[in-house]
C-alpha positions as CSV (number, residue, x, y, z in Angstrom):
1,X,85.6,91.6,97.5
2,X,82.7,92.0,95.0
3,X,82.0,95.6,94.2
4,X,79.3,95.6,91.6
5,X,78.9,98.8,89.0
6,X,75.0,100.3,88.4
7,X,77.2,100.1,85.0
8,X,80.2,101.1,83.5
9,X,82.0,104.3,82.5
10,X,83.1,104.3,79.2
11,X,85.4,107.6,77.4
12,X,83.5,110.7,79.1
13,X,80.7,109.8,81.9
14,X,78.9,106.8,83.0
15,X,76.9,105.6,86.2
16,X,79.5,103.0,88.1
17,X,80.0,101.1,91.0
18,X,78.6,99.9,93.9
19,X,79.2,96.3,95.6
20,X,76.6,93.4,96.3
21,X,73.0,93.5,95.6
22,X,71.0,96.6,95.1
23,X,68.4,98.0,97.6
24,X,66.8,100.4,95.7
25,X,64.9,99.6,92.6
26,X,66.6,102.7,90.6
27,X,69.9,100.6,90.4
28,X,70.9,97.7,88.0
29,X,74.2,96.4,87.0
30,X,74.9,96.2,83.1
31,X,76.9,93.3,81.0
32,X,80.8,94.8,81.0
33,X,82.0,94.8,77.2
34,X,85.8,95.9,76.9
35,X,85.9,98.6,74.4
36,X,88.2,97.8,71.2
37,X,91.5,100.0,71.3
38,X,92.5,101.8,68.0
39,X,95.2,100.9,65.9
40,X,98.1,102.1,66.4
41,X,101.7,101.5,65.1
42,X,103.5,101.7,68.5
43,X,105.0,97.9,69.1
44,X,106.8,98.2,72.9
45,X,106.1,95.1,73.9
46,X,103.3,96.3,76.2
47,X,99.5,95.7,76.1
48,X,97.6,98.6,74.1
49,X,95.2,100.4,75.7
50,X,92.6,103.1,74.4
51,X,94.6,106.5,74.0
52,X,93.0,110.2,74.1
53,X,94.5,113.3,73.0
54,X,96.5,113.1,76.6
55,X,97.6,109.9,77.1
56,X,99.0,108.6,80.4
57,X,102.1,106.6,80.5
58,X,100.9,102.6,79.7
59,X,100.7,100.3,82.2
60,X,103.4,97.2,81.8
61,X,101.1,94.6,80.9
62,X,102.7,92.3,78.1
63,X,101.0,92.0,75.0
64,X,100.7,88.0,75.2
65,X,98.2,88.4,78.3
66,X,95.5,86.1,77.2
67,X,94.4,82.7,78.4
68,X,94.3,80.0,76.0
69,X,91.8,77.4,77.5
70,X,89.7,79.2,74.9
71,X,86.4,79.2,77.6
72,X,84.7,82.1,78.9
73,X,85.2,83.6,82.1
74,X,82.4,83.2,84.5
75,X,81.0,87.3,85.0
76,X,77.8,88.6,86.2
77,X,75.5,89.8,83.4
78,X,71.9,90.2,85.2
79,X,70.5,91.1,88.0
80,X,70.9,89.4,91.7
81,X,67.9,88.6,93.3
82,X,68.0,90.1,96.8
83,X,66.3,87.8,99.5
84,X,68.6,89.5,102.1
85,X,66.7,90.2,105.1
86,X,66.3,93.8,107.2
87,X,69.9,94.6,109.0
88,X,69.3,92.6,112.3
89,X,70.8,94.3,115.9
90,X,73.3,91.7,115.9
91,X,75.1,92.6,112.3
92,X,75.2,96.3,113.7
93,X,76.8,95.1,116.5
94,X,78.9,93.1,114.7
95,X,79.9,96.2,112.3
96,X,80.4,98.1,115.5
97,X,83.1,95.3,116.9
98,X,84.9,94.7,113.3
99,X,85.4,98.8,112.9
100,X,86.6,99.4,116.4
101,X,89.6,96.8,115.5
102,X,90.3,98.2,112.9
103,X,90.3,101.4,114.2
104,X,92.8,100.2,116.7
105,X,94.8,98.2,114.4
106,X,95.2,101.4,112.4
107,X,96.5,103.4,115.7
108,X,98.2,101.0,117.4
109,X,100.9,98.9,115.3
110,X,101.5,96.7,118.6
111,X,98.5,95.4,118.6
112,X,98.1,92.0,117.5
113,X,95.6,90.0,115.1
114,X,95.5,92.4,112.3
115,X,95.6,90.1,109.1
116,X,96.1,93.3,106.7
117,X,99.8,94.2,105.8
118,X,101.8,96.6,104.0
119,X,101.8,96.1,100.4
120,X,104.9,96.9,98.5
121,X,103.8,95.3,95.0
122,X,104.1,97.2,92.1
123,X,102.5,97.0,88.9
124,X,105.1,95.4,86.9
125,X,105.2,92.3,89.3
126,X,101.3,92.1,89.5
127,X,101.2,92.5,85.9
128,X,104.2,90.4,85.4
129,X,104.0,87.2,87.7
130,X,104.3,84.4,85.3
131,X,101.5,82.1,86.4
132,X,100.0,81.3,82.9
133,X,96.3,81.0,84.6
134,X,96.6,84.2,85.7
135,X,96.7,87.5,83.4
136,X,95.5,91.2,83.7
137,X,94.5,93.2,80.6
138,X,93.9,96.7,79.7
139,X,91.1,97.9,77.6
140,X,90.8,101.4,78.8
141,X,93.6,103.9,80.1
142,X,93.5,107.5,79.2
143,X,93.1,110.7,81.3
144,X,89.4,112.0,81.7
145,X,87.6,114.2,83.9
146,X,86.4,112.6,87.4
147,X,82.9,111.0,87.4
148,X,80.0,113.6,87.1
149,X,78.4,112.7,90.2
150,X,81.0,113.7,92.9
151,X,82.6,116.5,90.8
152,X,81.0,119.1,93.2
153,X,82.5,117.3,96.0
154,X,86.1,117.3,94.2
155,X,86.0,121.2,94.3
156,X,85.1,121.7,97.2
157,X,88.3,120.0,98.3
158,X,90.3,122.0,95.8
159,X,91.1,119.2,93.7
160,X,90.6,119.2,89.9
161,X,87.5,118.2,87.7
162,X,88.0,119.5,84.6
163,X,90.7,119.1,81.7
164,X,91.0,115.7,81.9
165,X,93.6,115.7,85.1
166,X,92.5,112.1,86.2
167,X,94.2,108.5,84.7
168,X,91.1,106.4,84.2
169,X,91.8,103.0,83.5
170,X,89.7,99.7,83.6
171,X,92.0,96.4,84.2
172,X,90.4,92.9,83.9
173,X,92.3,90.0,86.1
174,X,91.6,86.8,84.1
175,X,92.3,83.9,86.8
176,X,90.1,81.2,88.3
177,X,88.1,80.8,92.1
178,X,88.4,77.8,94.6
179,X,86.3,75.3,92.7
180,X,88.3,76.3,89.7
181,X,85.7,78.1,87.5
182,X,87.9,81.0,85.0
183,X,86.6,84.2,86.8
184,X,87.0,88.1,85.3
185,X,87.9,90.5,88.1
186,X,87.5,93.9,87.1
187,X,89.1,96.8,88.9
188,X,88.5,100.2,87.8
189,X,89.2,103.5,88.9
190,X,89.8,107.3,88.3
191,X,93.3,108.9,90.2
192,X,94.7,112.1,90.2
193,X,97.3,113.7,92.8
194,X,95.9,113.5,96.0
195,X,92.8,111.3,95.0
196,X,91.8,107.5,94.4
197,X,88.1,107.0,93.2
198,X,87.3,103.4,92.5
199,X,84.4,103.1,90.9
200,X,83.8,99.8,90.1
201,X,85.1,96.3,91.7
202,X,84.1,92.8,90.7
203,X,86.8,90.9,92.8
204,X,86.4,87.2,92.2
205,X,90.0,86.1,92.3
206,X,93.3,87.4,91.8
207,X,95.2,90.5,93.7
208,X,92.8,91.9,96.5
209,X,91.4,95.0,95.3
210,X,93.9,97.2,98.3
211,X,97.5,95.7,96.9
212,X,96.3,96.8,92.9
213,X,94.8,100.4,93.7
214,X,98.1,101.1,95.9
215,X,100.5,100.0,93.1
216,X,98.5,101.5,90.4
217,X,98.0,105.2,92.8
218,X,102.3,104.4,93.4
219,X,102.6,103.8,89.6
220,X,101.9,107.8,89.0
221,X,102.3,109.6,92.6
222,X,103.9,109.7,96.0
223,X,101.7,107.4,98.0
224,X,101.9,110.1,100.6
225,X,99.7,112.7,98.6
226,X,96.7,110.6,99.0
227,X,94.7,112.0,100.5
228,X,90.9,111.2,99.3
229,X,89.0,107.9,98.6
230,X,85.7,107.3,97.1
231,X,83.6,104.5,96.4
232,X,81.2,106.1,93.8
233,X,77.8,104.8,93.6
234,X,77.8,102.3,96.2
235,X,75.8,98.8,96.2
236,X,77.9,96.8,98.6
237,X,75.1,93.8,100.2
238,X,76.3,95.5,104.3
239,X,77.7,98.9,103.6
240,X,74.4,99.9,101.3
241,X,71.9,98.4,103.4
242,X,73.9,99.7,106.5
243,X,73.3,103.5,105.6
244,X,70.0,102.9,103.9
245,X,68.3,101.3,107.3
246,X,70.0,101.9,109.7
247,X,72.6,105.0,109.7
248,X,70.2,107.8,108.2
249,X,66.9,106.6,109.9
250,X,68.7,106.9,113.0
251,X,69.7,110.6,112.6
252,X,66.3,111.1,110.4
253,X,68.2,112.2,107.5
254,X,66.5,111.6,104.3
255,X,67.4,109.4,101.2
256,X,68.8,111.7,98.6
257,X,66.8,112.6,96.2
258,X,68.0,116.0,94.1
259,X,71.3,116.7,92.0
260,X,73.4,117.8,94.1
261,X,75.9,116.3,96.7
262,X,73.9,115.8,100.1
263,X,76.9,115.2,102.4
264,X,76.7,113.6,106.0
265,X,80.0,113.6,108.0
266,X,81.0,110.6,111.3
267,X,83.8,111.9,113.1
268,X,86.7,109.9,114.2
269,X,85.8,107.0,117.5
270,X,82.1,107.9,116.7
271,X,79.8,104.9,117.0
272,X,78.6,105.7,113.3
273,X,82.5,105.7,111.9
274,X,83.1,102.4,113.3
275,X,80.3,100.7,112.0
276,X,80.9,102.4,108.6
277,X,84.2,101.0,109.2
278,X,83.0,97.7,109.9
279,X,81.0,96.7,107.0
280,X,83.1,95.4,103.7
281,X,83.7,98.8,102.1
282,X,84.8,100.2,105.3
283,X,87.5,97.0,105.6
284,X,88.8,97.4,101.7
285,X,89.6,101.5,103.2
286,X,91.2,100.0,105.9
287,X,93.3,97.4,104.2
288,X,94.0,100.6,102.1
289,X,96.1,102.6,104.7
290,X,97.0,99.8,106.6
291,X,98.8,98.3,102.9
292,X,100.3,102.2,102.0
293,X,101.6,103.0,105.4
294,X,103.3,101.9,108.8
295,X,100.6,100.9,111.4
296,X,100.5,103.9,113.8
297,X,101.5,106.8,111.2
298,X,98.1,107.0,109.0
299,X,94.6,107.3,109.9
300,X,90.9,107.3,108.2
301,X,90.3,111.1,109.6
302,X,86.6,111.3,108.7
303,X,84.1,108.9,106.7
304,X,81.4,110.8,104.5
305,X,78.0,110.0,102.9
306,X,77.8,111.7,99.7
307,X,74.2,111.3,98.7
308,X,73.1,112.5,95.1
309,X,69.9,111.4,93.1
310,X,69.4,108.5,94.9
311,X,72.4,107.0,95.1
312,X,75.2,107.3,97.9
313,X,78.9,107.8,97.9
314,X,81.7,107.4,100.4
315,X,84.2,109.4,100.7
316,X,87.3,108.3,103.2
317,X,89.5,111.3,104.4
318,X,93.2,109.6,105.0
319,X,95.7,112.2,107.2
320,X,99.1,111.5,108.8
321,X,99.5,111.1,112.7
322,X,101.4,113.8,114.1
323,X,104.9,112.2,115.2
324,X,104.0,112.6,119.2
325,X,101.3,109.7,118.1
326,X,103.3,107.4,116.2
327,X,106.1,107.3,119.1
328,X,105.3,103.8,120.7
């Protein structure tokens, strides 16, 4: 899963995220540069990674996590052209079939097909695997505030954005594709109790983007406070496109356009929530609760639209199935 950043955040605020190609010609992607960590005395055996004031507990990532080909990992630095065409009937319909599986598969744990599973890796065996071709690093893990953007959104559901309450980190999966090219994954994201925010994914090999945010949400809480997900500042080639043509001209509501959180809200079974559901980011949510919980005891509640400035948000609420459900 490719989720391309308009950029990335650095220490304090940044514009990040999105997936695929851009629609609107407001957005770009920037060239990702880790930033340098400080020195520090500290010799655990771990990788370093940038420390603030507060610092979170470190990630086990050994310190020898480098490839030694010595050649450069094959990243997007500019610009995709987009020669994608409108959203046709037929990839609507085809949203609208994908999300109603998984809608069921979600429900219903004896229904068959489902190709998502519970994941029960942690970080230390992602981080520790062995396979010399394959290595994550660190460069950024410290506690910040949440990203500017969806701040008014965070209080409104009584969760924190101030203080620095949320582990930000930025991990890069050094590994290679199917023709054998060195590919940089990049997976970062923002967490605090009750909350996962990824705000940026470049997926190009490695551990799908579901089985690290689980283990890295597992790393500092109960899986069962989550509660929230976003994907900030989204640019994903069928979800974008998806709610740019065809979701809000259908219910005539307008592209965002002021600073502050425009929120849209499709209900559970709705035709809008399963074709929401359908198109990629949709799936990664799904593979999301489907990895964290038993099949039948979790649900995506509600999907929201967060619009702000031009840009859009999605907000997944996740709730658990009262017990009479889950009985099968």
């Amino acid at each position: 899963m490719a989720y391309r950043p308009a950029g990335l955040r650095k220490r304090g605020r940044s514009y990040a995220d999105g997936s695929e190609t851009s629609r609107s010609p407001t957005r770009r992607r920037l060239t990702s540069k880790p930033m340098e960590s400080p020195g520090s005395s500290e010799s655990s055996g771990l990788a370093k990674c940038v420390r603030s004031p507060q610092s979170p507990l470190r990630y086990p990532i050994p310190d020898d996590n480098t490839l030694s080909d010595g050649r450069t990992p094959l990243t997007p630095t500019s610009p995709v052209s987009d020669d994608r065409g409108p959203v046709s009937d037929e990839q609507v319909c085809e949203f609208h079939q994908r999300g109603n599986a998984y809608q069921a598969w979600i429900a219903d744990p004896t229904l068959g097909g489902c190709r998502c599973g519970i994941s029960r890796k942690t970080l230390f065996e992602l981080f520790n695997t062995g396979n010399k071709r394959e290595k994550f690093t660190c460069p950024e893990n410290h506690f910040d505030d949440p990203p500017l953007y969806i701040q008014e959104d965070l209080v409104q559901l009584g969760l924190p954005k101030r203080h620095r309450k949320y582990r930000f980190t930025r991990l890069l999966h050094h590994g290679y594709d199917e023709d054998g090219h060195k590919r940089e994954s990049q997976y970062q994201h923002s967490i605090a109790e009750g909350v996962l925010i990824a705000e940026c994914i470049y997926r190009y090999a490695g551990p799908h983007w579901s089985t690290v945010a689980i283990a890295q949400y597992r790393f500092d809480h109960p899986i069962d406070t989550l509660k929230y997900l976003y994907f900030t500042n989204v640019q994903n080639d069928e979800t974008l496109p998806y709610v740019q043509e065809i979701l809000y001209p259908r219910h005539d509501v307008e592209w965002p356009q002021f600073d502050r959180i425009e929120s849209q809200t499709w209900e559970y079974d709705t035709e809008e929530y399963k074709e929401i559901l359908g198109t990629k980011l949709g799936k990664a949510a799904v593979c999301l609760v489907i990895g964290a919980w038993e099949r039948g005891t979790h649900r995506i509640a509600k999907i929201h639209t967060l619009g702000r400035q031009y840009q859009i948000h999605l907000r997944f609420d996740i709730e658990a199935l009262p017990t009479a459900l889950t009985d099968w």
